[in-house]
mmCIF file of the C-alpha atoms, coordinates in Angstrom:
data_MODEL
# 
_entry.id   MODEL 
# 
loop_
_atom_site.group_PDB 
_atom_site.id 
_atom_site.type_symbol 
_atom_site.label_atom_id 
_atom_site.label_alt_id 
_atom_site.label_comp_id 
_atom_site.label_asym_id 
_atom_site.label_entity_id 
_atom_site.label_seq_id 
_atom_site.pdbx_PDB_ins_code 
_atom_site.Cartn_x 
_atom_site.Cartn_y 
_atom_site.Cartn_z 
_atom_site.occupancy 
_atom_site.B_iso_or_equiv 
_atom_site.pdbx_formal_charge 
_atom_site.auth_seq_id 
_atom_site.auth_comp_id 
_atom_site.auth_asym_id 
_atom_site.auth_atom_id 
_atom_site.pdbx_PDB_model_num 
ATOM 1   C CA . UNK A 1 1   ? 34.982  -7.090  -0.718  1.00 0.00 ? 1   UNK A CA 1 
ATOM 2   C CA . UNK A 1 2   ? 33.333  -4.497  -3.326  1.00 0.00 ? 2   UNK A CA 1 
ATOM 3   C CA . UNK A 1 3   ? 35.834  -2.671  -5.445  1.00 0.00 ? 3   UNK A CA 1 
ATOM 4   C CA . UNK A 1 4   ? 34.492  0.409   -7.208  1.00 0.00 ? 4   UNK A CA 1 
ATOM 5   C CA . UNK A 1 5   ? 37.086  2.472   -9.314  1.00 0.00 ? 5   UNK A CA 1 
ATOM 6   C CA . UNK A 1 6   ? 39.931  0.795   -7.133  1.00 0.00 ? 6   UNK A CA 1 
ATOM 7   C CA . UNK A 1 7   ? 38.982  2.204   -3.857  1.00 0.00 ? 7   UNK A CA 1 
ATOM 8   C CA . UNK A 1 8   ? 36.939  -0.109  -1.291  1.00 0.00 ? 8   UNK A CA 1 
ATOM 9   C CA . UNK A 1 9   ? 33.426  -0.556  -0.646  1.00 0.00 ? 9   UNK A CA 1 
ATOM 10  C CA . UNK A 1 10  ? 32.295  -0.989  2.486   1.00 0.00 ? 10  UNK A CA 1 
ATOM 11  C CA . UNK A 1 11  ? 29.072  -2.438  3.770   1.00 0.00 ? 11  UNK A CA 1 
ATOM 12  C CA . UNK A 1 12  ? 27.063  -0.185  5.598   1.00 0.00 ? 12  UNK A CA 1 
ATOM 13  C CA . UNK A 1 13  ? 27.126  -1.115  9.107   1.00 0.00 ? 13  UNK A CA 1 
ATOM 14  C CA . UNK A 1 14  ? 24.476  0.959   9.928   1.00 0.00 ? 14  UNK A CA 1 
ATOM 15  C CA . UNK A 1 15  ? 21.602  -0.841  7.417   1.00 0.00 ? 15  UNK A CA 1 
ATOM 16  C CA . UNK A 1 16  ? 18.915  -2.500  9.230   1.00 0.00 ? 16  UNK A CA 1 
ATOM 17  C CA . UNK A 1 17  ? 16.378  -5.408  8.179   1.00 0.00 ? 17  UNK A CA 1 
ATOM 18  C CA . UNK A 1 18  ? 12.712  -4.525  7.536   1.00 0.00 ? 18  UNK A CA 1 
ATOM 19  C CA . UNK A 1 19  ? 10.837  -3.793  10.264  1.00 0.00 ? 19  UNK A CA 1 
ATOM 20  C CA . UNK A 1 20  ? 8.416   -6.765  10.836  1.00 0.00 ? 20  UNK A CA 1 
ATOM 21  C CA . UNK A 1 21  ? 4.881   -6.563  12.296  1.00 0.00 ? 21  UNK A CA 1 
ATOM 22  C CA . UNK A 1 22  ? 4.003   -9.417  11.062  1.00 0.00 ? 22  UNK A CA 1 
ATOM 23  C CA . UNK A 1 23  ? 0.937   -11.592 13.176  1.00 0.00 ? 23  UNK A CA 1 
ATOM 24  C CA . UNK A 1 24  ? 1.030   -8.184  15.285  1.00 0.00 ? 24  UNK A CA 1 
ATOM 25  C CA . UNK A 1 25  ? -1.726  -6.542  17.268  1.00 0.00 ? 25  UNK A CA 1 
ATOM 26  C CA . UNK A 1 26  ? -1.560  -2.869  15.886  1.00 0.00 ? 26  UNK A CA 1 
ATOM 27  C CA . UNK A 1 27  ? -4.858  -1.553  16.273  1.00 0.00 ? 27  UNK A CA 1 
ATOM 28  C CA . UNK A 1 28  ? -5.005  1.732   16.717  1.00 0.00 ? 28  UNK A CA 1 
ATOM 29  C CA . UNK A 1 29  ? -1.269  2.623   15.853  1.00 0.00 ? 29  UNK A CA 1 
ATOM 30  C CA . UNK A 1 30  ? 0.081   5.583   14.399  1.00 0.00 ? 30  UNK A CA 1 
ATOM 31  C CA . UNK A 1 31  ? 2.331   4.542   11.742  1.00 0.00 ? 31  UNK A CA 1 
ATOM 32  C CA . UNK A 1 32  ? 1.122   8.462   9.444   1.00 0.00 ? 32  UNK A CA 1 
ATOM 33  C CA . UNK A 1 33  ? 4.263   9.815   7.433   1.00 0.00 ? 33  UNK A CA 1 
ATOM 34  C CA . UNK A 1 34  ? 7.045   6.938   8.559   1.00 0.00 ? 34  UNK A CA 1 
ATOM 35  C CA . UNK A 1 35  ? 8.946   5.740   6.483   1.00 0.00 ? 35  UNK A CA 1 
ATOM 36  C CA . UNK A 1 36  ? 8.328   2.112   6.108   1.00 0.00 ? 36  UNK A CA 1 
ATOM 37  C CA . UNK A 1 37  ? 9.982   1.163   2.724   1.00 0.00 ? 37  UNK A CA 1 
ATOM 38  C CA . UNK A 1 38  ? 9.887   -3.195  2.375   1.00 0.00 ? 38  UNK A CA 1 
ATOM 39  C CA . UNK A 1 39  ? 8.373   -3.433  6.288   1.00 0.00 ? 39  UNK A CA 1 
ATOM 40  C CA . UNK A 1 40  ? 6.135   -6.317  6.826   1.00 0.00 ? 40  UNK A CA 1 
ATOM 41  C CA . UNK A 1 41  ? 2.604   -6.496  8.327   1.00 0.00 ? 41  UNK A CA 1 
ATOM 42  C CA . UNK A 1 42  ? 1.909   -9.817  7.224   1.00 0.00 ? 42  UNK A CA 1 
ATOM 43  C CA . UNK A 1 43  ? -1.503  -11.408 9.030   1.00 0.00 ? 43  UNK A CA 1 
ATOM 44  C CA . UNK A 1 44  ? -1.160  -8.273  11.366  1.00 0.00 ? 44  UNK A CA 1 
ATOM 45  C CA . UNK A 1 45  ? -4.355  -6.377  12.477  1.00 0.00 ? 45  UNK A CA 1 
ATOM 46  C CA . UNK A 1 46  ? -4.311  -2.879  11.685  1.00 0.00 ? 46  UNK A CA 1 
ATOM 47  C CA . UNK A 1 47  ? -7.758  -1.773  12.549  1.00 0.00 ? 47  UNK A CA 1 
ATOM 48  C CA . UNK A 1 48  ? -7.826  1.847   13.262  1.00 0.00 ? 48  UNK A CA 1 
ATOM 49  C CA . UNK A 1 49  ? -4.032  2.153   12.751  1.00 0.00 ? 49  UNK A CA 1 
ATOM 50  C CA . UNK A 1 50  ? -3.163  5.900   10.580  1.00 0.00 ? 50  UNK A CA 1 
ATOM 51  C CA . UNK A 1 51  ? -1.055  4.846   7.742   1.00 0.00 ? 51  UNK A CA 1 
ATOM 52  C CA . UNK A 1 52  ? -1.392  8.195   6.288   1.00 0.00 ? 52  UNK A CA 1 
ATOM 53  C CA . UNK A 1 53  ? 0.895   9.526   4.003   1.00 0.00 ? 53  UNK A CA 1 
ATOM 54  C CA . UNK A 1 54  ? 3.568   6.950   5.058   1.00 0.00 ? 54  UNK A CA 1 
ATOM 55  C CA . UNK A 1 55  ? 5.903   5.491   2.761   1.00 0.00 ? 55  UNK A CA 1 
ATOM 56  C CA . UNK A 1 56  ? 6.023   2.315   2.492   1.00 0.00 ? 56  UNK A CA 1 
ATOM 57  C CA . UNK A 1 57  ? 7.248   0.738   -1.053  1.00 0.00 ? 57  UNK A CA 1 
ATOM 58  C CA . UNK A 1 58  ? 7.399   -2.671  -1.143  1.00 0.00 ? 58  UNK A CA 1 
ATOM 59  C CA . UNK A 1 59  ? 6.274   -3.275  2.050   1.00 0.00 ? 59  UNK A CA 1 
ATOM 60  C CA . UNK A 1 60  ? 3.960   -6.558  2.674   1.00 0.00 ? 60  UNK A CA 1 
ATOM 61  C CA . UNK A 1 61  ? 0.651   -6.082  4.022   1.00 0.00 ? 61  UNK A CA 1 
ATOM 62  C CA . UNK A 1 62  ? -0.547  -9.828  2.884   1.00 0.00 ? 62  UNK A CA 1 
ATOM 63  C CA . UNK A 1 63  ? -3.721  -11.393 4.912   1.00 0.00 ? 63  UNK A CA 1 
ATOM 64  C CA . UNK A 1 64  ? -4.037  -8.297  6.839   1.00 0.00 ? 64  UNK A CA 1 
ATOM 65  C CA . UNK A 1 65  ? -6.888  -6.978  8.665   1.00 0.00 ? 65  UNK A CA 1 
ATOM 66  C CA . UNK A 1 66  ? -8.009  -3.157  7.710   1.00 0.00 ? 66  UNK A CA 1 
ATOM 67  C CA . UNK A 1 67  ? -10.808 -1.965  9.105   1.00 0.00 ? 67  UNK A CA 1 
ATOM 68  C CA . UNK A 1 68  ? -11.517 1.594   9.949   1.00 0.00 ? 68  UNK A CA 1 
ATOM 69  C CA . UNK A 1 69  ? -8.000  2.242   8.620   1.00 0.00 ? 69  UNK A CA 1 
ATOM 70  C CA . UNK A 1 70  ? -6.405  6.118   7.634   1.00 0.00 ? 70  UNK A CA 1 
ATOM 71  C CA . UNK A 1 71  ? -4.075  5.040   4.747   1.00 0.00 ? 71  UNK A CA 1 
ATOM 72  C CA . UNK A 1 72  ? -4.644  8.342   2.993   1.00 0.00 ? 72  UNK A CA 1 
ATOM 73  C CA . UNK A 1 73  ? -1.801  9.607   0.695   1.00 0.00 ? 73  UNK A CA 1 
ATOM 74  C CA . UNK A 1 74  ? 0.378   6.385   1.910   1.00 0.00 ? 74  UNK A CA 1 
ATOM 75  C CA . UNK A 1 75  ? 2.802   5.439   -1.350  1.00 0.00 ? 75  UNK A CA 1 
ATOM 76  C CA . UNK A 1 76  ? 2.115   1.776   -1.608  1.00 0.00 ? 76  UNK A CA 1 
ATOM 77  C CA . UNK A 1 77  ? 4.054   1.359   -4.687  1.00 0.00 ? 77  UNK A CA 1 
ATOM 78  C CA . UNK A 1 78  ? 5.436   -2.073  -5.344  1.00 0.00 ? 78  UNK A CA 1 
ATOM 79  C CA . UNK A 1 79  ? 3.346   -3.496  -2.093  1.00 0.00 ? 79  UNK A CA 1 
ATOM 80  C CA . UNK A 1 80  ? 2.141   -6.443  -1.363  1.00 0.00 ? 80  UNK A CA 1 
ATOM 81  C CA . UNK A 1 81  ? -1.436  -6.045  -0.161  1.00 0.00 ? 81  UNK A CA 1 
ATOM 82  C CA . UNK A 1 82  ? -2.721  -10.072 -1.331  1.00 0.00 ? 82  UNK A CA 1 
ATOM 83  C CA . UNK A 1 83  ? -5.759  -11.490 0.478   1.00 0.00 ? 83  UNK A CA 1 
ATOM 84  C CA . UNK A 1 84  ? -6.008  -8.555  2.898   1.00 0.00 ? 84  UNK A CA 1 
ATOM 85  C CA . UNK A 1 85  ? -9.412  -7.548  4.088   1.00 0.00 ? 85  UNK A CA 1 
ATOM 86  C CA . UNK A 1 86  ? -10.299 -3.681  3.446   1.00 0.00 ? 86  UNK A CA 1 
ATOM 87  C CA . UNK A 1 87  ? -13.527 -2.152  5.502   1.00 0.00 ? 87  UNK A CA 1 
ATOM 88  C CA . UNK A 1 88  ? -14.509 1.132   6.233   1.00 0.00 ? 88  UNK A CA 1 
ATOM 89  C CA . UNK A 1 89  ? -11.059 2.207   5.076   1.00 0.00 ? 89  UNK A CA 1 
ATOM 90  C CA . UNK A 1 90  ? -9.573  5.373   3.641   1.00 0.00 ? 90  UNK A CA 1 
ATOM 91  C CA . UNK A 1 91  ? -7.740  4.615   0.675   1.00 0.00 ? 91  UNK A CA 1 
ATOM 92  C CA . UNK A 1 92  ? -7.849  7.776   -1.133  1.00 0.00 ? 92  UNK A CA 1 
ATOM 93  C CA . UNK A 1 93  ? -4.643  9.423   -2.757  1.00 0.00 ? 93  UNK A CA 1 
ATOM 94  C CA . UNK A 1 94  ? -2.797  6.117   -2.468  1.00 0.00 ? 94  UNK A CA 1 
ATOM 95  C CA . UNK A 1 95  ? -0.116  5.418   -4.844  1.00 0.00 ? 95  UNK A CA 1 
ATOM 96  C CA . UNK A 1 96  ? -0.868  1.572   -5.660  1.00 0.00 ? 96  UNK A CA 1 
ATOM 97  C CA . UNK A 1 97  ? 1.796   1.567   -8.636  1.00 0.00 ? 97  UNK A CA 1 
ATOM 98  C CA . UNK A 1 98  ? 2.883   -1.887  -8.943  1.00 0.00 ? 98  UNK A CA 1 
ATOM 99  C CA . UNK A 1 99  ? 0.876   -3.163  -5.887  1.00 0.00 ? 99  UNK A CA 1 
ATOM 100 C CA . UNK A 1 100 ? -0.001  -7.071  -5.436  1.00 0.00 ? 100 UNK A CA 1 
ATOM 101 C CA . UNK A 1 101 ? -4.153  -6.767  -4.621  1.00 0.00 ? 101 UNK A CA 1 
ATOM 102 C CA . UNK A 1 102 ? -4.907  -10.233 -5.972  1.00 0.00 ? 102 UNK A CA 1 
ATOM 103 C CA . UNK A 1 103 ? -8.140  -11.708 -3.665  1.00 0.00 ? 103 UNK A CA 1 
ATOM 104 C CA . UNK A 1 104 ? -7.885  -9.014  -1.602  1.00 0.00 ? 104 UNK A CA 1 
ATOM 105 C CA . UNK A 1 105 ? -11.914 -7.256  -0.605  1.00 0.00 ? 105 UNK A CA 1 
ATOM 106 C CA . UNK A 1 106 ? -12.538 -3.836  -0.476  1.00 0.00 ? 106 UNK A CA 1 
ATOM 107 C CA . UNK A 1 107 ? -15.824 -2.906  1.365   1.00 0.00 ? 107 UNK A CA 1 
ATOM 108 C CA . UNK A 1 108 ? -16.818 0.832   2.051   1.00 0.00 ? 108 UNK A CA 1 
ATOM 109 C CA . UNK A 1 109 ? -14.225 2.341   0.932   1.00 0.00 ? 109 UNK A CA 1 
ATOM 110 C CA . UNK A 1 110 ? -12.830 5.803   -0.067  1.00 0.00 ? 110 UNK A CA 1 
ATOM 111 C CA . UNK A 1 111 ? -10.210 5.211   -3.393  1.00 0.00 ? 111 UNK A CA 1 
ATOM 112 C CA . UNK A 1 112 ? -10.966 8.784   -4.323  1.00 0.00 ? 112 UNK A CA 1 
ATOM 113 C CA . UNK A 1 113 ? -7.909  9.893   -6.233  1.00 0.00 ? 113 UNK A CA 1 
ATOM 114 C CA . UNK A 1 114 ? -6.127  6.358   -5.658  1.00 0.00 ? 114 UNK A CA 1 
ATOM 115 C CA . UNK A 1 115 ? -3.743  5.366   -8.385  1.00 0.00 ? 115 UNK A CA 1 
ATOM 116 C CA . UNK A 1 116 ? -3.474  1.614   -9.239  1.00 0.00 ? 116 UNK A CA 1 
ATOM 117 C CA . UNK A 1 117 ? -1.429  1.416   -12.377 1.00 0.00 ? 117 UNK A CA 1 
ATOM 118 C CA . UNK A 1 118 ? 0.080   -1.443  -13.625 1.00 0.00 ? 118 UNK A CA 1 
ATOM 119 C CA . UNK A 1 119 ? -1.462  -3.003  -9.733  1.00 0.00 ? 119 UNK A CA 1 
ATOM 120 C CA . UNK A 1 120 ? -2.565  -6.518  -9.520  1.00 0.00 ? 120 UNK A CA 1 
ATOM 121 C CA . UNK A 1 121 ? -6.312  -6.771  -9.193  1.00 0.00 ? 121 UNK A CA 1 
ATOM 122 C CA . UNK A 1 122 ? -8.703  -9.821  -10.021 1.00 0.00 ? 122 UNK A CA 1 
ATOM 123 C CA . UNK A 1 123 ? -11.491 -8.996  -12.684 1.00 0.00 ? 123 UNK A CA 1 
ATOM 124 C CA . UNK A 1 124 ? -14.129 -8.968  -9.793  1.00 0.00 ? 124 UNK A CA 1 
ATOM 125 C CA . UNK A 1 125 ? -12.456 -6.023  -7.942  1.00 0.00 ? 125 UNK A CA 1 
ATOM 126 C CA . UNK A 1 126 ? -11.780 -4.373  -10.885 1.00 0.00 ? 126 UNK A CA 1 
ATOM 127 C CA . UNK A 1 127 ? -15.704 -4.115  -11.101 1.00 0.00 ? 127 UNK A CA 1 
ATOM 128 C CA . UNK A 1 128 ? -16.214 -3.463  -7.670  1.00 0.00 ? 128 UNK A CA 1 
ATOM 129 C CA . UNK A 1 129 ? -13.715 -0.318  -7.195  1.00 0.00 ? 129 UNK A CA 1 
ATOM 130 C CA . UNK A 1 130 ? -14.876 0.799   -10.629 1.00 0.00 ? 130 UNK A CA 1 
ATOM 131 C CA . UNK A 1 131 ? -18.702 1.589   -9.728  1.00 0.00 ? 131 UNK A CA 1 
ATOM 132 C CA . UNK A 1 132 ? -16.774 3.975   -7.251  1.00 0.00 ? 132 UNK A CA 1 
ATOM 133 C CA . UNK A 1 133 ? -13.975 4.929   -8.641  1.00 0.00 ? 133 UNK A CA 1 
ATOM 134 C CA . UNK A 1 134 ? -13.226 9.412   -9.367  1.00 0.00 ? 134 UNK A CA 1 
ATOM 135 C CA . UNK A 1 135 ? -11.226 11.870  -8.870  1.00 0.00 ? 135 UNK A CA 1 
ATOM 136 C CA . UNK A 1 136 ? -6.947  11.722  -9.719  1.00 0.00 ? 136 UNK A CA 1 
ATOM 137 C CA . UNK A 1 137 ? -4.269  10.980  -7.564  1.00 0.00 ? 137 UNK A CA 1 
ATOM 138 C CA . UNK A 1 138 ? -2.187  14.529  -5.953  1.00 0.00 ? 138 UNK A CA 1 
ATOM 139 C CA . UNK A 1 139 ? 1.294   13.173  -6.538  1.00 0.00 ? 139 UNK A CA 1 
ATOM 140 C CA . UNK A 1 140 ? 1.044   11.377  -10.329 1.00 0.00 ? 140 UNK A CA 1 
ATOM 141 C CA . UNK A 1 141 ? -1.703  13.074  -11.574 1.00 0.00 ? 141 UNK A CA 1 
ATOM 142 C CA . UNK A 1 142 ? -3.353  9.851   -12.677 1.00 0.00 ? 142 UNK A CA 1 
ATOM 143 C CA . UNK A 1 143 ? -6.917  9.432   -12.776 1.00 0.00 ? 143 UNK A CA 1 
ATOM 144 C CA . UNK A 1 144 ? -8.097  6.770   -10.667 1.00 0.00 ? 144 UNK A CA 1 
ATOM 145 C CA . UNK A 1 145 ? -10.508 5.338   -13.783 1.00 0.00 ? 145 UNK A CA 1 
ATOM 146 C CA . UNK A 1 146 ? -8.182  5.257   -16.026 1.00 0.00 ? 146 UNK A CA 1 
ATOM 147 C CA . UNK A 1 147 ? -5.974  3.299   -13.528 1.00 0.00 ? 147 UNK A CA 1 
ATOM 148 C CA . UNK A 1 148 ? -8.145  0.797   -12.831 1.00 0.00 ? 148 UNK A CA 1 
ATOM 149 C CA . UNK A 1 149 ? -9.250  0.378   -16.502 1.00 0.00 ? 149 UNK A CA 1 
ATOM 150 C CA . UNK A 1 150 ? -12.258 1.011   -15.959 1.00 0.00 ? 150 UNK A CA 1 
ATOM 151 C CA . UNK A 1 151 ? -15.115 1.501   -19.120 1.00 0.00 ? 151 UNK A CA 1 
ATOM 152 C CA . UNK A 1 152 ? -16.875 4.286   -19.086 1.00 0.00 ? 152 UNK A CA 1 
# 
């Protein structure tokens, strides 16, 4: 049992595990503005699913399928998003503060205003998102080149 300042703590009976969509068929699902804070979409397909403006820190996207995909204004901070497979996907205004991206591909895609500080990205993606990269993110203000380190 938790003490704190001699009174009891109790656990809260009413905290639930992650969600977990992991090796799920989700295309096409409307996930826009839930909160999905540490749930896990690991292998999942999630072509055509609306992820936008849902909030989901920490939450692990890794080997994931998104094609066609609305994850505009989604906070992504702390996510796991390794080895997924971006196409044809709206990324822009995504907070990717402290994301995982490593070997991850990003094809046609929209990171207009996306914020990746301090994200995990390999050298080659760096490149990639950089010959597109503009505009700053709506909710930290950061520019989306100067996030990505990009060289002017």
């Amino acid at each position: 049992m938790l003490v704190l300042n001699g009174s009891p703590v109790l656990a809260n009976p009413y905290a639930a595990p992650p969600l977990s969509f992991s090796n799920a068929e989700l295309r096409g699902h409307d996930f826009s503005g839930q909160n999905l804070r540490a749930a896990e979409f690991s292998n999942a397909n999630l072509e055509a699913a609306d992820f936008s403006n849902a909030r989901a820190q920490g939450a692990v996207f890794s080997a994931s399928v998104m094609t066609k995909t609305d994850m505009h204004g989604a906070d992504l901070r702390d996510a796991m998003l390794d080895q997924s497979k971006f196409l044809d996907t709206d990324l822009s205004d995504v907070d990717f503060t402290n994301a995982i991206l490593l070997g991850s591909t990003f094809e046609n895609v929209d990171i207009t205003g996306a914020d990746f500080t301090n994200a995990l990205l390999d050298l080659s993606q760096v490149k990639t998102l950089c010959k597109m990269a503009e505009g700053a993110n709506s909710k930290t203000g950061i520019d989306t080149r100067y996030s990505l380190g990009c060289r002017d």
